[in-house]
C-alpha positions in Angstrom: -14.0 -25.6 -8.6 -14.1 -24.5 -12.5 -15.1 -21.1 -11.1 -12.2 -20.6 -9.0 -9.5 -21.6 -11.4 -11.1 -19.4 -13.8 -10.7 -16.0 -11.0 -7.3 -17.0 -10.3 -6.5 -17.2 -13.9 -7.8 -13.8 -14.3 -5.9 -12.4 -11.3 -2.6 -13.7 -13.1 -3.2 -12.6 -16.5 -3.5 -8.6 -14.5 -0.1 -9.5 -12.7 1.6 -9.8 -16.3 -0.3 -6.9 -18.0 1.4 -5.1 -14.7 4.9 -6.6 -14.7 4.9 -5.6 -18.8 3.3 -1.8 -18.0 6.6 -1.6 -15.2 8.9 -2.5 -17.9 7.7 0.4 -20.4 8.8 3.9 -21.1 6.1 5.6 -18.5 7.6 5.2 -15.6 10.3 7.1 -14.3 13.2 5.3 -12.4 14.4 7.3 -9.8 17.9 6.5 -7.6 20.7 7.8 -6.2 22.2 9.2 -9.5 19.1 11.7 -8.8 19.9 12.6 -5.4 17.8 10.2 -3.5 20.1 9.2 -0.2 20.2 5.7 -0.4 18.8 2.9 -3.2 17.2 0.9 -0.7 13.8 1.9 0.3 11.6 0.7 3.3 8.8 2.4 2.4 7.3 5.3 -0.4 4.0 7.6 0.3 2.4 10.6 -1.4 1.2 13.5 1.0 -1.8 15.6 0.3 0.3 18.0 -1.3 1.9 16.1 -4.0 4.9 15.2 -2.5 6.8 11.8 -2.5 7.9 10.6 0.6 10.9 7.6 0.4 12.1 6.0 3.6 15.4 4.8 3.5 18.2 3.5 5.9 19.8 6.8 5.6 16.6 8.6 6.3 14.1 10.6 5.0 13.8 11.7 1.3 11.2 14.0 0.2 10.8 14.2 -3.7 8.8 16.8 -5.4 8.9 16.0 -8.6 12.2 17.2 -9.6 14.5 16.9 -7.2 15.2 14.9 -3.7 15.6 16.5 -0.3 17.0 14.2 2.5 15.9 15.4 6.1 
């Protein structure tokens, strides 16, 4: 029992170190001010060759690092 509340003690001390690294200057928050179609997004994947992929309700949105591309 002690075992256990210790691992899920450690699981929630990562989620904050997370939820504080998503609220610092390193990411890069990207929306439709930067050409992507739509704010809402189903679903986000990288390809093989570095692309970002963001599905959205108005389609699909490629990103390659600087700029968005709706097909």
């Amino acid at each position: 029992m002690r075992i256990k509340a210790i691992l899920i003690l450690l699981f929630l001390s990562t989620l904050v170190v997370r939820a504080d690294d998503i609220n610092s200057d390193n990411y890069l928050r990207l929306g439709m001010e930067h050409g992507l179609s739509q704010s809402f997004i189903h679903s986000i994947i990288q390809d093989k060759t570095g692309f970002m992929w963001f599905g959205t309700n108005d389609g699909l949105n490629r990103y390659d690092g600087y700029t968005f591309k709706t097909l």
